[in-house]
C-alpha positions in Angstrom: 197.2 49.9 -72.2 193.8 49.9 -69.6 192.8 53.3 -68.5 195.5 54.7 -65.8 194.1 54.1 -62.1 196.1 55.4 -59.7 196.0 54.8 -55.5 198.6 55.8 -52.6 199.2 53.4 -49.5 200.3 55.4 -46.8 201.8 53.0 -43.4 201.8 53.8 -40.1 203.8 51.4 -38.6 207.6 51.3 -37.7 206.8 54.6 -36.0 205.7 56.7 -38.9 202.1 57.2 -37.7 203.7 58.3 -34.2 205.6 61.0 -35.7 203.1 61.9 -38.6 199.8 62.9 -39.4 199.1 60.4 -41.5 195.5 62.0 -42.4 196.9 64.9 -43.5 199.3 63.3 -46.2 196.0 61.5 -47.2 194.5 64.8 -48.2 197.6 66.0 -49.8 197.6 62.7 -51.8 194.0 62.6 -52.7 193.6 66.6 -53.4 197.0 67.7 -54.7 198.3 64.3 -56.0 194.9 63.6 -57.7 195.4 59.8 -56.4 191.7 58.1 -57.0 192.0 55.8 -53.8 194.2 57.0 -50.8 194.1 54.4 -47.5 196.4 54.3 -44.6 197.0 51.4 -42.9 199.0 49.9 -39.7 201.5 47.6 -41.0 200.8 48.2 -44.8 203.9 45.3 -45.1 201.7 42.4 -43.6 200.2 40.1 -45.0 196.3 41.6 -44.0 198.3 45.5 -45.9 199.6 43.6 -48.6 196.5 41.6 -49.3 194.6 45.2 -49.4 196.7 46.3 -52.5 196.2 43.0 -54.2 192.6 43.5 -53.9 192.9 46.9 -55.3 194.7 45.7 -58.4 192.6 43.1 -58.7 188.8 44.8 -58.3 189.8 48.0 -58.6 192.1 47.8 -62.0 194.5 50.0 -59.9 197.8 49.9 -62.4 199.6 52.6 -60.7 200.3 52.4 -56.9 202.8 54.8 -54.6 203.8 53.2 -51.5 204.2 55.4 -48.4 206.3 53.7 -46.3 209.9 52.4 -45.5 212.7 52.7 -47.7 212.7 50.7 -51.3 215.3 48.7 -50.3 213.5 47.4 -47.5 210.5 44.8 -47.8 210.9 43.8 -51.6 209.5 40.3 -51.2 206.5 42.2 -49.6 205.7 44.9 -52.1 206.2 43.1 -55.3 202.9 43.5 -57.8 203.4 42.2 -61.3 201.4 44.0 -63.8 201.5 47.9 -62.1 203.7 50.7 -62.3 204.9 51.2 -58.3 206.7 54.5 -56.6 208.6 53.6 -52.7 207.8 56.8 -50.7 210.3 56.9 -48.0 209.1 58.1 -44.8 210.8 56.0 -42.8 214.6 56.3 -43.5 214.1 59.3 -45.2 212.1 61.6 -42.7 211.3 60.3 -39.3 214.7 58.5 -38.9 216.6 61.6 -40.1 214.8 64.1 -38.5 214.9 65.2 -34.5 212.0 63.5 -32.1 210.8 66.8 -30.4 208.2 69.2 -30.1 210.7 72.4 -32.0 210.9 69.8 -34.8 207.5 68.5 -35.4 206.3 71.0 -37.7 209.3 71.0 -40.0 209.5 67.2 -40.0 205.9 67.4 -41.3 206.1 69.4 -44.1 209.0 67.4 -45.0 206.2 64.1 -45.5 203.9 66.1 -47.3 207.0 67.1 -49.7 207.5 63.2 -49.7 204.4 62.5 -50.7 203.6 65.0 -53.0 206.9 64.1 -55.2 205.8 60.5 -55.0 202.5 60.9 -56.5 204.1 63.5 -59.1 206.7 60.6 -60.2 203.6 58.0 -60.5 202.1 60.1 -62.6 204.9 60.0 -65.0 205.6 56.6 -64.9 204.7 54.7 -68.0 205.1 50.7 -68.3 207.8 49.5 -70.4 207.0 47.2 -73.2 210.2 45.5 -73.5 212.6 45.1 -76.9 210.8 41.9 -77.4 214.5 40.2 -76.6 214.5 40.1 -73.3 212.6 36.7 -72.4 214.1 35.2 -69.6 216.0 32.6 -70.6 216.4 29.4 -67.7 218.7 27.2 -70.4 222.2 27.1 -68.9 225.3 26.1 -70.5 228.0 24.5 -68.6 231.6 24.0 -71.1 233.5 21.3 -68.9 232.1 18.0 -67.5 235.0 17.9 -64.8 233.5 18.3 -61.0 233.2 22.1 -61.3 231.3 21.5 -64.4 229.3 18.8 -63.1 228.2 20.1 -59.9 226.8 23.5 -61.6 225.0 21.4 -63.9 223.6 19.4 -60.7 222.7 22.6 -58.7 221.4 24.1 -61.7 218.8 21.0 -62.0 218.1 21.0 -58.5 217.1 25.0 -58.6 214.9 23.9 -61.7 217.1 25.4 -64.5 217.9 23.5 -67.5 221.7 22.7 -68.3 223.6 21.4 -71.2 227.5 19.9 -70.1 229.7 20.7 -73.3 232.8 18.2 -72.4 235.4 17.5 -74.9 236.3 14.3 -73.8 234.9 11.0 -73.6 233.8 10.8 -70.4 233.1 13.1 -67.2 234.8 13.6 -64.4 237.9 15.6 -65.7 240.7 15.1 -63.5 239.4 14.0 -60.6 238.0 10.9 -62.3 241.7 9.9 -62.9 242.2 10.1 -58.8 242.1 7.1 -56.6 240.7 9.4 -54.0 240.7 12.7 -52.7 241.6 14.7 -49.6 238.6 14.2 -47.0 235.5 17.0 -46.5 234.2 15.9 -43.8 235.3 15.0 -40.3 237.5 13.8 -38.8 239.6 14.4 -41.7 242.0 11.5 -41.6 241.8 9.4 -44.1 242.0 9.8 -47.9 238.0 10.1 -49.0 236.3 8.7 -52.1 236.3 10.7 -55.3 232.1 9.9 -55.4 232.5 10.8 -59.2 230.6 7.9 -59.8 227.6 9.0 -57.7 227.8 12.6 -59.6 227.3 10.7 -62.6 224.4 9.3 -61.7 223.3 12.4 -60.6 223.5 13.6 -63.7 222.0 10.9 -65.6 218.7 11.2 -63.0 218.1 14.4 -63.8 216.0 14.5 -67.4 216.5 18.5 -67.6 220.5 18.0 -67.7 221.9 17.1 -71.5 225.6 15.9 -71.7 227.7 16.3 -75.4 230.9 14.5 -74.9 233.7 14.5 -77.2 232.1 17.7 -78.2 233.3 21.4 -78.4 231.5 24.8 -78.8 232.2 26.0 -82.2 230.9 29.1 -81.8 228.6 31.7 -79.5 226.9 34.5 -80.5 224.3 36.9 -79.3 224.7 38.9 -75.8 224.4 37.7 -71.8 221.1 36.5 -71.2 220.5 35.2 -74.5 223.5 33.6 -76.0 223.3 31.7 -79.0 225.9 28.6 -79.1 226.7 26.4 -81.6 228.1 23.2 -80.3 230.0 20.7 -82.4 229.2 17.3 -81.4 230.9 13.6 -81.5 228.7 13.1 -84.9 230.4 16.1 -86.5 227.0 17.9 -86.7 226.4 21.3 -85.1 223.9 21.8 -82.9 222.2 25.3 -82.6 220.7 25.8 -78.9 220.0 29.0 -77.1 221.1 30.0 -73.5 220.2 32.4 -70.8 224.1 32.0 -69.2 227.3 30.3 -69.5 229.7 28.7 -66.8 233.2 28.0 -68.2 234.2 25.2 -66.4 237.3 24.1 -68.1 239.7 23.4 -65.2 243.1 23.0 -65.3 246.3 21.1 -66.8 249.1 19.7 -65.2 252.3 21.9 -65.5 254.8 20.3 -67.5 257.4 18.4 -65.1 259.5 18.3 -68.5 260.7 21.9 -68.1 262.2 21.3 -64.6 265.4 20.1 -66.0 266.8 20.1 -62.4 264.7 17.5 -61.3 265.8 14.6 -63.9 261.8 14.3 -64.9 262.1 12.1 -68.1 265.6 10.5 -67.2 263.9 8.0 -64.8 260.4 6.3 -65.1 260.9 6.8 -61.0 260.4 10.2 -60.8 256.6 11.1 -61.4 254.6 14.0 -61.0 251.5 14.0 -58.7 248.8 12.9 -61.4 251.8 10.1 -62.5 251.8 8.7 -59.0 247.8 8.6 -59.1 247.5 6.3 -62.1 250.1 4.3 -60.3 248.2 4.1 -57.4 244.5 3.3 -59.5 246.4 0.5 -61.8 247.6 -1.2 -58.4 243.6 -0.8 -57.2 243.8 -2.4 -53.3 247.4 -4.0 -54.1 250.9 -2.4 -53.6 251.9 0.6 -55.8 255.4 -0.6 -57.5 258.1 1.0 -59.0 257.4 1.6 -62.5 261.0 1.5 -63.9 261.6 -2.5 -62.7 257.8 -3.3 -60.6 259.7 -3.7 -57.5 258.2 -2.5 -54.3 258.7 1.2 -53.3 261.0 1.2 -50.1 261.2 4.7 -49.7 259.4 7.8 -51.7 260.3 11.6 -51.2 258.1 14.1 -52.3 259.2 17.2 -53.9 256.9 20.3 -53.0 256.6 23.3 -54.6 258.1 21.9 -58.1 258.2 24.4 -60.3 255.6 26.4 -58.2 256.1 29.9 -56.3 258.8 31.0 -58.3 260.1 33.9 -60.0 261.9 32.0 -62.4 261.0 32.1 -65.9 258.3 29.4 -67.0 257.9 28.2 -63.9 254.7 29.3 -61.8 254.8 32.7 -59.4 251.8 31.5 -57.3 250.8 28.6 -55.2 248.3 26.2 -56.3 246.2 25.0 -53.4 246.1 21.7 -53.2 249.7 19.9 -53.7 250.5 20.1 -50.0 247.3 18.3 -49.1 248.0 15.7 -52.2 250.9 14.5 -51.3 250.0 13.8 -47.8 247.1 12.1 -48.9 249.5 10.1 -51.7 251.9 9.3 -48.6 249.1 7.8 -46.8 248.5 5.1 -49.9 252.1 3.9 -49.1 251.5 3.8 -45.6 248.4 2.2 -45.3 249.6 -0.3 -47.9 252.8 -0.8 -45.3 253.8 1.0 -43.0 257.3 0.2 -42.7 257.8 2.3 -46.3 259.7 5.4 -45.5 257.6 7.8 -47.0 259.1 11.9 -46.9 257.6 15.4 -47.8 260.1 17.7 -48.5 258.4 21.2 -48.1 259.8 25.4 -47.8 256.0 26.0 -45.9 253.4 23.7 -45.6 250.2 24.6 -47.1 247.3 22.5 -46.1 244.0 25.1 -47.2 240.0 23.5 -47.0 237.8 22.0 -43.8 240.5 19.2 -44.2 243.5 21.4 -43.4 245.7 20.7 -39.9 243.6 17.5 -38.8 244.2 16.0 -42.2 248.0 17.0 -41.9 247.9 15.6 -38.6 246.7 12.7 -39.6 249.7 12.1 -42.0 252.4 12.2 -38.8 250.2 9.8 -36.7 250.3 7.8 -39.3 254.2 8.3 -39.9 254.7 10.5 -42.5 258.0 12.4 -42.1 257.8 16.0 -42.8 261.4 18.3 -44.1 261.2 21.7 -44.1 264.0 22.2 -46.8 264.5 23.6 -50.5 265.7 20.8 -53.2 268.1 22.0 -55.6 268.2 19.4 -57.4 267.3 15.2 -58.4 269.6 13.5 -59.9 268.5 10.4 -62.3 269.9 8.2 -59.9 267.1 9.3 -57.3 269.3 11.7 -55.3 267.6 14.3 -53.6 269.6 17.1 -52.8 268.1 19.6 -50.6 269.2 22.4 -47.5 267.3 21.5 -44.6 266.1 25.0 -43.3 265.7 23.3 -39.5 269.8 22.1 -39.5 271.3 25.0 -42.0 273.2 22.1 -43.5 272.9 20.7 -47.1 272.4 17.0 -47.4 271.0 14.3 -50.1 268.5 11.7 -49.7 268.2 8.0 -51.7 264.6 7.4 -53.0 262.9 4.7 -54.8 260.7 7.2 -55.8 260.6 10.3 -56.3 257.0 12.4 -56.8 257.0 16.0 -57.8 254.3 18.4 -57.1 253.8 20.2 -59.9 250.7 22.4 -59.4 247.9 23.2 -62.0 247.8 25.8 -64.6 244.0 27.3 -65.5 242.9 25.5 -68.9 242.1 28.9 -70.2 242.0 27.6 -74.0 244.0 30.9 -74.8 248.0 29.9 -75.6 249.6 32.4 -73.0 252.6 32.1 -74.8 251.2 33.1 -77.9 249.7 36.3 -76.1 253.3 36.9 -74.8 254.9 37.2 -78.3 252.1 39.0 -80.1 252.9 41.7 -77.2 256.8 41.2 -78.2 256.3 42.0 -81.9 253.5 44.8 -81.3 254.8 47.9 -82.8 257.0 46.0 -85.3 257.0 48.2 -88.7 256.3 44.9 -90.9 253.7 43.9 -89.2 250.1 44.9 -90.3 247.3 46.0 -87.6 245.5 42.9 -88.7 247.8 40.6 -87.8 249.3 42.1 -84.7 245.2 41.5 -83.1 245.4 37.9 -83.4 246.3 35.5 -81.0 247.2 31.7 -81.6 245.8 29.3 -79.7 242.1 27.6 -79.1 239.6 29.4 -77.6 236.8 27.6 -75.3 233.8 30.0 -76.4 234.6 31.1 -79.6 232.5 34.5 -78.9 231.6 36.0 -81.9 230.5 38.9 -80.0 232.0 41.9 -78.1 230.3 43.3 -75.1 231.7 46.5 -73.9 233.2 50.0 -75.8 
């Protein structure tokens, strides 16, 4: 290291040279803190103070500056030298804004800066520049595992802030699950009609920008190393393994359908009529700008009900404690393909509370009723194969059933966490068992997304 050159700035603006004598913290800096260039200055944050500690570490080969000032926390874009050791003397918030504006006080007040300043040229002097493991490069690679919209758009705003991003999807296309979606709930006003997907224009996105890689059909194998310099090895369609390094990681994995299967009270698998919200979907994409039909027999849907909340804020076993978001909007937006296709089809959303969150929310809900979507408030207990919808209608206290065509269940979304949950739940079961070795009892079934090979933490 360049011989140690040391200066102190001293400010007298924001009301500090009102209150202090900012010549006599000069002397204290120059004679007791041994600082080879002391200067004071009005506003030592603008750009005329700033540009005079620039030019200090420039001509001067000052390496080692101590700021008299405001507090450190204030002014960081201002006072940021690259290349010098740096001390933030706080005079502001920590003497004249702490200490009483009058005459009794003055004195005391001063000492108090002097003390400041002393202690600030005493930590300089101790300061030493840190040379760094070696390991710490910054690192602007960024790996993004899912190439669904969540995935896709972090690999976009990465791009756009000038990072680089590699998509790790393990399918053979992006777009996840929205790119099975006809369309999607509108973000931006007036909210009443079902918008466009624009997975296709995210695509091309992606494709524009040259700093952006895509792997599909590809999976990461394994990653290694520590945050801000992971190591990944990603195992691609070719069956080859490709070694990259990365700076951060965004698991965006997104979600799976919950299995309709397990709702035995709601007949799902005893009628090709009864679909779940993705089911009704790739109805509504095969029939593209014609009629969605009845997949059972391809006759035309007279009526559809909509089950809400299937299999979803529950305290029932398998099925799903919390609320998922998004159903409530879906199926108003899926009852608006029936109506706009025809109106005359009776289309009904049996709901216990209607949940419509996002910029969307009531207008796109009110949308659905202007447009002639009936809305239940009512638990259903039960679908029969035969399409019977049995529910209590909360609003008349009385049970009743309702004929459908077709009957679409909202089933919500459970997190694609790679981890098999139930696997987790069993391990916990059996922990403790006498037969069973410490080894095994650690291990978890299931795939993971990451495959760390690396524990941060105790």
């Amino acid at each position: 290291m360049s011989e140690e050159k040391s200066a102190c700035y001293i400010c007298k603006g924001c009301g500090i040279g009102e209150r202090l004598d900012a010549g006599q913290m000069s002397n204290i800096a120059k004679r007791e803190g041994r600082m080879q260039i002391v200067k004071e200055h009005d506003f030592l944050c603008n750009a005329e103070g700033v540009k005079m500690i620039q030019d200090d570490i420039d001509n001067e080969n000052v390496n080692k500056i101590c700021i008299a000032a405001c507090s450190r926390r204030a002014k960081t874009e201002a006072f940021s030298f690259e290349g010098v050791m740096m001390n933030r003397t706080n005079l502001r918030e920590g003497v004249i804004w702490v200490r009483p504006d009058d005459e009794e006080s003055k004195e005391t007040t001063q000492e108090m800066a002097d003390d400041y300043i002393r202690m600030g040229c005493a930590d300089l002097k101790y300061m030493n520049m840190e040379s760094g493991s070696g390991q710490q490069m910054r690192n602007d690679h960024i790996l993004v595992v899912g190439g669904g919209v969540g995935g896709m758009t972090a690999a976009i705003e990465a791009a756009q802030a000038g990072y680089k991003a590699t998509i790790v999807e393990k399918s053979g296309e992006l777009g996840g699950w929205a790119a099975k979606l006809k369309s999607r709930t509108p973000s931006i006003a007036p909210y009443a009609d079902p918008a466009d997907t624009e997975i296709e224009a995210m695509k091309a996105a992606i494709d524009a920008f040259a700093d952006v890689t895509v792997h599909l059909n590809a999976t990461v194998a394994k990653t290694s190393g520590a945050p801000g310099r992971f190591s990944a090895d990603i195992a691609t369609e070719s069956g080859s393994i490709v070694t990259e390094n990365f700076g951060a990681i965004i698991q965006a994995t997104g979600f799976d359908a919950y299995d309709a299967s397990k709702l035995e009270q709601y007949s799902y698998g005893k009628n090709a009529d009864i679909v779940d919200q993705a089911g009704l979907e790739a109805l509504a994409l095969a029939a593209g700008d014609g009629e969605i039909k009845r997949p059972s027999n391809g006759d035309a849907v007279k009526r559809v009900v909509f089950v809400q909340c299937a299999g979803q804020r529950s305290d029932k076993d398998g099925e799903l404690s919390y609320c998922s978001g998004h159903c409530c909007s879906t199926s108003i937006k899926q009852a608006m393909y029936f109506k706009d296709q025809n109106p005359d089809i009776d289309t009904q959303i049996i709901h216990t509370d209607l949940r419509t969150p996002g910029s969307a929310g009531e207008d796109f809900y009110r949308s659905g009723q202007n447009k002639g979507v009936t809305f239940t408030k009512g638990i259903v207990s039960e679908v029969t194969a035969d399409l019977k919808v049995k529910l209590k209608d909360l609003i008349l206290d009385e049970e009743i059933e309702e004929q459908a065509d077709l009957v679409v269940l909202a089933t919500g979304q459970v997190p694609n966490s790679g981890i098999n949950i139930d696997a987790i739940a069993s391990d916990d079961d059996e922990e403790g068992s006498e037969t069973e070795t410490e080894e095994s009892s650690n291990e978890i079934a299931g795939v993971s997304v990451l495959n760390l090979d690396y524990r941060q933490g105790p």
